[in-house]
C-alpha positions in Angstrom: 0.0 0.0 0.0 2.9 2.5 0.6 3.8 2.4 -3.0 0.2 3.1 -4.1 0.6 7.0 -4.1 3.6 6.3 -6.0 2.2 4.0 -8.9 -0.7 6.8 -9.1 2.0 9.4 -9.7 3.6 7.2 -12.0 0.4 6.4 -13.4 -0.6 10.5 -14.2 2.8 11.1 -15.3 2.0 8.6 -18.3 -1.2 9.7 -18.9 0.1 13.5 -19.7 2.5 11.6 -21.6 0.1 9.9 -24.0 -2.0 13.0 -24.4 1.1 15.3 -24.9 2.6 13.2 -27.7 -1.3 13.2 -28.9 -1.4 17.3 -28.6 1.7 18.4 -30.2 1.0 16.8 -33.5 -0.9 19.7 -34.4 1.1 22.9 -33.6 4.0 20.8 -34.9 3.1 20.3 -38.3 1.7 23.8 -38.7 5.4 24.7 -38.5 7.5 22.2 -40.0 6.2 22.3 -43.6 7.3 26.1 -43.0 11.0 25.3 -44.6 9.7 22.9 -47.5 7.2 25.7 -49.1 10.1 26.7 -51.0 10.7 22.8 -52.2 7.2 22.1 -52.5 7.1 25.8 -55.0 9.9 23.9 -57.4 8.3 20.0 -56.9 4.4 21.4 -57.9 5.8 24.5 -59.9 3.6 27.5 -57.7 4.1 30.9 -56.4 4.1 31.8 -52.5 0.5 32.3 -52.9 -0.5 28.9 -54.8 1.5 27.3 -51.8 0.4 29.5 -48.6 -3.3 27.3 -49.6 -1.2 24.3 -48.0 -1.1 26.7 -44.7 -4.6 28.4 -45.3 -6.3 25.1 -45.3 -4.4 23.6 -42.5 -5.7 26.5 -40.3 -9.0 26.7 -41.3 -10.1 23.0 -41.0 -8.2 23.5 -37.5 -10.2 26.5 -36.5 -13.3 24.8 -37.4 -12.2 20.9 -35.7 -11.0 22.1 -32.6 -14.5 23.3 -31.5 -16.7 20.0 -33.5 -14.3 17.6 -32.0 -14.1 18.8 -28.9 -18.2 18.4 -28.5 -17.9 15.3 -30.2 -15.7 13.7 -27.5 -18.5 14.8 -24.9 -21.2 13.4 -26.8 -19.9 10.1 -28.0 -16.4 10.0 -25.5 -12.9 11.2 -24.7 -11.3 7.9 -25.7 -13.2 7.0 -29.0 -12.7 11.0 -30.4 -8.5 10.6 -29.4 -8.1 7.6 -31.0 -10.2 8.8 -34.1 -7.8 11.8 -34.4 -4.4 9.4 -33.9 -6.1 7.3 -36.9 -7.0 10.6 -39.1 -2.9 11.8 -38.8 -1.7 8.0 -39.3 -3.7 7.7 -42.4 -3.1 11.5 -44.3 0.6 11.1 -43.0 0.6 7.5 -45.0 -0.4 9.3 -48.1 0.3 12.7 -48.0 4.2 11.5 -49.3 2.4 9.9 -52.2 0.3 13.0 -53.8 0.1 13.0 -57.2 -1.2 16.8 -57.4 -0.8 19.4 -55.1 -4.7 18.9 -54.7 -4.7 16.1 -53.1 -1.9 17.0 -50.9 -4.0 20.0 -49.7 -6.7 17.2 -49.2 -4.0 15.0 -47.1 -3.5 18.3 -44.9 -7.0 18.8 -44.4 -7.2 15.0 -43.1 -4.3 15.7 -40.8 -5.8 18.8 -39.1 -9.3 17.6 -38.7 -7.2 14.2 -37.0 -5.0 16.5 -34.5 -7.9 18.8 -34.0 -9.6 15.9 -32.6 -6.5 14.5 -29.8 -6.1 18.3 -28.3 -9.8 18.9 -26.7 -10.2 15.0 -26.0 -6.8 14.6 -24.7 -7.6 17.7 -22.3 -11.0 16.4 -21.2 -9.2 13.2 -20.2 -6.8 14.5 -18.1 -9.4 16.9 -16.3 -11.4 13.8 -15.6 -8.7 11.9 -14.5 -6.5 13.6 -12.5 -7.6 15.8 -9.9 -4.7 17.1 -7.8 -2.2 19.2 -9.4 -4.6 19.8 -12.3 -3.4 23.4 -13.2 0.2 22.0 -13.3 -1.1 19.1 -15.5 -2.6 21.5 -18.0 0.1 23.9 -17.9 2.5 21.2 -18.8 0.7 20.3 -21.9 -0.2 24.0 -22.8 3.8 24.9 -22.7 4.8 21.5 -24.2 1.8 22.5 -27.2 3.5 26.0 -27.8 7.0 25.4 -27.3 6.5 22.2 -30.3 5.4 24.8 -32.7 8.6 27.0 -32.3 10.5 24.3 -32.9 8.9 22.9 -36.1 10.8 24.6 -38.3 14.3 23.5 -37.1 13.0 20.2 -36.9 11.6 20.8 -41.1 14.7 21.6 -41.8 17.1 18.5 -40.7 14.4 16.5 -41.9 15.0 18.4 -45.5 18.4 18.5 -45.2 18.8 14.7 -44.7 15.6 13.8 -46.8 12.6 15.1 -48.8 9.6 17.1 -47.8 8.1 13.3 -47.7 9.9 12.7 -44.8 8.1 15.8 -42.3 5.2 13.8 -42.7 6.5 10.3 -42.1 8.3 11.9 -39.2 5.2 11.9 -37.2 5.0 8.0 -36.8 7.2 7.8 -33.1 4.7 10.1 -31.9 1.7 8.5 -33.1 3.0 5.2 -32.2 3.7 6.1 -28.6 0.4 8.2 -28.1 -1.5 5.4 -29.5 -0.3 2.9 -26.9 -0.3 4.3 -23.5 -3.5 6.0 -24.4 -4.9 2.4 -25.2 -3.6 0.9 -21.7 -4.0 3.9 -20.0 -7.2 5.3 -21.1 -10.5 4.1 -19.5 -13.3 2.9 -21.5 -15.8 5.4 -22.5 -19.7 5.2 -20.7 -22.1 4.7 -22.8 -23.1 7.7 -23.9 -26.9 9.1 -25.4 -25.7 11.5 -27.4 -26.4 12.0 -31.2 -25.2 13.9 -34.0 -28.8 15.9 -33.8 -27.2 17.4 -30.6 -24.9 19.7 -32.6 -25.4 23.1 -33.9 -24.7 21.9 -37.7 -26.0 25.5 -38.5 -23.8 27.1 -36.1 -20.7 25.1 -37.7 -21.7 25.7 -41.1 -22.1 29.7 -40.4 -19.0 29.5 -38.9 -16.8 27.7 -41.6 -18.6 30.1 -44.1 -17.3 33.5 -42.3 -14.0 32.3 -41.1 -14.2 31.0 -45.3 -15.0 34.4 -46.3 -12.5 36.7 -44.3 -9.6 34.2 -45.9 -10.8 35.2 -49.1 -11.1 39.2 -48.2 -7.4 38.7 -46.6 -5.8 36.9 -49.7 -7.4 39.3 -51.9 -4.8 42.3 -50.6 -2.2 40.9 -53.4 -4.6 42.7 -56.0 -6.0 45.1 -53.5 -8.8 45.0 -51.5 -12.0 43.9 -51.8 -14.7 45.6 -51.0 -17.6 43.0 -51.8 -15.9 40.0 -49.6 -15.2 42.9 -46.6 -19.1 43.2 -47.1 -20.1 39.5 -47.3 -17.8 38.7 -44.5 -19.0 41.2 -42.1 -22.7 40.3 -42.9 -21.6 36.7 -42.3 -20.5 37.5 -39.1 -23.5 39.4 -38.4 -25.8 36.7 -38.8 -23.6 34.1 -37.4 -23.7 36.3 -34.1 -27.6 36.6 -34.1 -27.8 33.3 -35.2 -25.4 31.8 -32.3 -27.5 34.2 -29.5 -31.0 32.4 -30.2 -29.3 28.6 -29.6 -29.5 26.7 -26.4 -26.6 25.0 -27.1 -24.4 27.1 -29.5 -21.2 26.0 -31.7 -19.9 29.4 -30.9 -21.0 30.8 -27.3 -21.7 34.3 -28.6 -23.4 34.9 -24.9 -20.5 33.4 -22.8 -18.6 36.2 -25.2 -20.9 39.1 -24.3 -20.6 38.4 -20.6 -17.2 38.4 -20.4 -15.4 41.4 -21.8 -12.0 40.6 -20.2 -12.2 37.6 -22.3 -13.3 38.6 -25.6 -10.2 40.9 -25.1 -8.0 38.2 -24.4 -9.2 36.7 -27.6 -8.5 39.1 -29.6 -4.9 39.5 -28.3 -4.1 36.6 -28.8 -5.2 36.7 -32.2 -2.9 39.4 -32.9 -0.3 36.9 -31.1 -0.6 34.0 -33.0 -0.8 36.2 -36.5 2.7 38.2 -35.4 3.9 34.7 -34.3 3.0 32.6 -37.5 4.5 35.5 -40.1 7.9 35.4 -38.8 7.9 31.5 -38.2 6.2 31.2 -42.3 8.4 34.6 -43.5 11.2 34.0 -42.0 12.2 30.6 -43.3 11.3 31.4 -47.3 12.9 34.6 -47.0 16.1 32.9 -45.7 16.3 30.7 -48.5 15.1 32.7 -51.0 17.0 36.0 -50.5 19.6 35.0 -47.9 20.7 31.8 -50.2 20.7 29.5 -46.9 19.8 25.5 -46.9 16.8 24.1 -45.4 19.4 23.0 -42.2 21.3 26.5 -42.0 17.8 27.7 -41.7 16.1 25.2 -39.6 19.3 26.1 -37.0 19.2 29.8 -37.1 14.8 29.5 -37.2 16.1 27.2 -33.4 17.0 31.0 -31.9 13.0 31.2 -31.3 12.5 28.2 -30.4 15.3 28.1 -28.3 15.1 31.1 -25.9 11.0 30.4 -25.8 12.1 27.4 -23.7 14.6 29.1 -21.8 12.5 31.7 -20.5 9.4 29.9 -20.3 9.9 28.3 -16.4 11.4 32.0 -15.7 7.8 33.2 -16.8 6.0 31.0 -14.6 7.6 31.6 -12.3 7.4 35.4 -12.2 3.6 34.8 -13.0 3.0 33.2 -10.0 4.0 36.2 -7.9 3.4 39.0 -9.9 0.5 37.6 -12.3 0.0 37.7 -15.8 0.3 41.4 -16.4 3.6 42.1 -16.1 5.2 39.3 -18.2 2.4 40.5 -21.0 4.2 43.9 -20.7 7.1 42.7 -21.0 6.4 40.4 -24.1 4.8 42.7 -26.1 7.1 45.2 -25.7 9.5 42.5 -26.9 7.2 42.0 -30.3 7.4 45.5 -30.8 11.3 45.7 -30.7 11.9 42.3 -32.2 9.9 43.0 -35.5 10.8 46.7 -35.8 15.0 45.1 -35.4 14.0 43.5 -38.7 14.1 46.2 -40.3 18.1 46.5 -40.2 18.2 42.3 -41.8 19.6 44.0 -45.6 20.5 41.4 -48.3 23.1 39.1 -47.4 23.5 39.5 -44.0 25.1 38.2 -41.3 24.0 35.0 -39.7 24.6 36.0 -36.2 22.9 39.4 -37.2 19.8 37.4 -38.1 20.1 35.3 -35.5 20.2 37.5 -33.1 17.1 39.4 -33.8 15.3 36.1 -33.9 16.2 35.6 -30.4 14.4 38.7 -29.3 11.3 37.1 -30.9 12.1 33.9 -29.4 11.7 35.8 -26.1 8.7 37.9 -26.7 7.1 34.4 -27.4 8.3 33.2 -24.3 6.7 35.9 -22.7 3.7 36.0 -24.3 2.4 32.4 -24.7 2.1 31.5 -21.2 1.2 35.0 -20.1 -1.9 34.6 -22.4 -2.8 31.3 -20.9 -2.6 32.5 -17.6 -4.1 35.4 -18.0 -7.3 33.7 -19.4 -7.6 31.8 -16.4 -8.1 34.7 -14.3 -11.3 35.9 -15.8 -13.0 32.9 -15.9 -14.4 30.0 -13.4 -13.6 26.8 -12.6 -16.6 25.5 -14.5 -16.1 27.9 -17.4 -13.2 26.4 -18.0 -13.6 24.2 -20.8 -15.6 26.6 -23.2 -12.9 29.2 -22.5 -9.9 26.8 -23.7 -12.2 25.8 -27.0 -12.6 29.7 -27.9 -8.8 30.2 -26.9 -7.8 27.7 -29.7 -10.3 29.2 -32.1 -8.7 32.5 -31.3 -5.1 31.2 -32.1 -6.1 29.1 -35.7 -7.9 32.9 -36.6 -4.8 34.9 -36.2 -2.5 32.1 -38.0 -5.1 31.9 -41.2 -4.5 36.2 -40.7 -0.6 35.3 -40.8 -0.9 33.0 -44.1 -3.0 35.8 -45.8 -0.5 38.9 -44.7 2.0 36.6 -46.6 0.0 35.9 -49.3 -0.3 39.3 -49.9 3.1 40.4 -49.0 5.1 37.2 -50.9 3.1 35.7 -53.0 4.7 36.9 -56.4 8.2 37.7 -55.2 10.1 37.4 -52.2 12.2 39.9 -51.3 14.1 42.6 -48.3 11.9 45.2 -49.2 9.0 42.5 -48.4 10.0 41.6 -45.4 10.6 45.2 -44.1 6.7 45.7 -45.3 5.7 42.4 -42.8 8.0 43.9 -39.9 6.3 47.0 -39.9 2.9 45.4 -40.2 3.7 43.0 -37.5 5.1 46.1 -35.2 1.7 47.8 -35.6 0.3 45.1 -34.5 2.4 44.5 -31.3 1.5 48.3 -30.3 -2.2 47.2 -30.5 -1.2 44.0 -28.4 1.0 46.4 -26.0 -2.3 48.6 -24.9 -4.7 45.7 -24.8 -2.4 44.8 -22.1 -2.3 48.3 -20.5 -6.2 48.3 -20.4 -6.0 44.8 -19.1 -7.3 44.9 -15.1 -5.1 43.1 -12.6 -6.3 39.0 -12.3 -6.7 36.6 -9.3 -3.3 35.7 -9.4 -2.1 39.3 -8.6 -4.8 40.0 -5.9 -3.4 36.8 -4.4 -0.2 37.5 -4.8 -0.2 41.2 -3.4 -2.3 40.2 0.0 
């Protein structure tokens, strides 16, 4: 019996495990197929905007998964929906290498996304149900471990490149789907039976909501022949009627009135839009525009893209840290003001500069992201309850595949013809606008629980 507590430890520890190797397949291959675009430009014969579909696509069918597979695991269980999305990524990973047309590797992708889209919200439900001391530190773990994969993908893209093919970023998900697959199948308990049906979701509510997110994709990717003014007008009516539509439901796709109620956290949202889409531009940019301009190999620029990724995780358990006694606030400050100086240093990259010039700039956005990624988690969890909890994380997600299909348009427009300096000075200044915007949502942001606590 004295080993008991020890075996449960042992036990949880496995369980995060499984769901964490589940989780990371997402963010991870939203950022690895960063350093093949340029391959996959020669191998299918596109421009930056034929290709930035491959990234479009991956977004949107996230941004639209996350929420449907995240009901679908309560109504039919945790378990079945997790090992539904570890079969979605095994089989578009299996065939994705073998496209004969860039169509049906945008097809593959789609596959993919809907599969990962299904482990995160399942794989989080799981571990709520399942292990009730140290919960936070649970989640927190996988939130970090979620973020940090992403900043990493495109140094992992480009060894994988370097010693193969773009093939090989896709077959590079097997270990992980592998060991996912088996300690969630030991560890996992059976689902109940359950009485829920598909007549229990809002199909409406998804469908109005793939059609607006849709639309604002096409109004974003029309800025590379200027704007247009019909899609701005379709997509705001959209909107419109997805939000009056969503108020009148009992049981909403999108909870428009959980929204309303909570200002703090519509705000929240729409910071870490701005995040994600400042975030996503340098990790898409930034590896083209090495190899494009900067003549650098997918491995020179998979090691100098490793400065963000890098000093995210160095600074990340100094965040926490400093969150827990100050709160969220301060380390938002900080970050922001980070963005703001790291994509306005951009601006002094010329052609053929120095590595370590590069590299160093990177590592200012490599902190900023530090910074900012688990001060926006944090900070979400002080405006909401215990039991608002899951519908909070859902939206959160939502929030971050919105500001990456914002990132994949911006380059779209700014890249998709010809990549050059003068191009990439246009996204810094873009992206530096929009860290001032993320710098005074955090100066109008009121102090969270964690302060209060931590000043008494």
């Amino acid at each position: 019996m004295a080993n008991e507590p020890a075996r449960m430890h042992k036990n949880e520890l496995l369980l995060i495990t499984a769901v964490a190797l589940g989780t990371l397949l997402n963010p991870l291959n939203t950022t690895m197929i960063s350093v093949a675009l340029t391959r996959l430009q020669e191998d299918f014969h596109l421009t930056f905007a034929d290709v930035s579909w491959l990234i479009s696509t991956y977004y949107l069918a996230s941004a639209i998964g996350q929420p449907v597979m995240g009901k679908w695991s309560d109504l039919f269980g945790r378990k079945r929906v997790f090992m539904l999305g570890l079969l979605l990524v095994t089989v578009s990973s299996c065939l994705a290498p073998m496209s004969p047309s860039f169509g049906w590797l945008i097809g593959f992708r789609i596959i993919q996304a809907v599969g990962s889209s299904a482990i995160f919200p399942s794989g989080m439900g799981m571990i709520r149900s399942r292990i009730t001391s140290n919960q936070a530190r649970a989640l927190g773990i996988l939130s970090i471990f979620s973020s940090t994969s992403a900043a990493f993908g495109p140094s992992l893209g480009g060894f994988l490149l370097h010693y193969g093919d773009w093939p090989l970023i896709f077959l590079f998900n097997f270990p992980f789907i592998a060991g996912s697959f088996v300690l969630a199948w030991k560890l996992f308990p059976r689902d109940p039976k359950t009485s829920g049906s598909m007549a229990d979701m809002d199909w409406w509510g998804v469908l109005l909501f793939s059609a607006t997110i849709f639309m604002w994709l096409l109004f974003f990717l029309s800025f590379e022949d200027g704007i247009s003014w019909w899609k701005l007008a379709v997509s705001v009516a959209l909107t419109v009627v997805l939000y009056k539509f969503e108020l009148r439901k009992s049981k909403p796709f999108i909870d428009v009135v959980f929204l309303r109620k909570n200002v703090n956290v519509s705000l929240i949202y729409v910071q870490f839009i701005l995040t994600n889409a400042v975030f996503y531009s340098i990790m898409f940019g930034m590896p083209s525009y090495l190899q494009r301009v900067q003549q650098m190999d997918p491995q020179q620029t998979g090691l100098v893209m490793l400065s963000i990724a890098g000093f995210s995780v160095v600074v990340t358990p100094l965040v926490g840290r400093w969150i827990d006694r100050s709160g969220s606030k301060p380390s938002l400050l900080v970050g922001t003001s980070a963005v703001v100086l790291g994509t306005l240093l951009l601006l002094i990259i010329r052609d053929q500069a120095s590595v370590v010039t590069i590299f160093l700039v990177l590592c200012v956005l490599g902190i900023a992201n530090g910074f900012n990624n688990l001060g926006m988690q944090t900070a979400l969890y002080d405006f909401v309850s215990r039991e608002e909890t899951g519908i909070a994380s859902g939206l959160f997600m939502t929030s971050r595949f919105i500001g990456t299909i914002l990132s994949s348009s911006l380059l779209a427009a700014l890249f998709g013809k010809n990549i050059t300096t003068s191009h990439l000075h246009s996204m810094a200044w873009i992206c530096a606008i929009l860290g001032v915007l993320m710098l005074l949502l955090t100066l109008r942001m009121p102090r969270g629980k964690r302060a209060a606590a931590a000043a008494k």
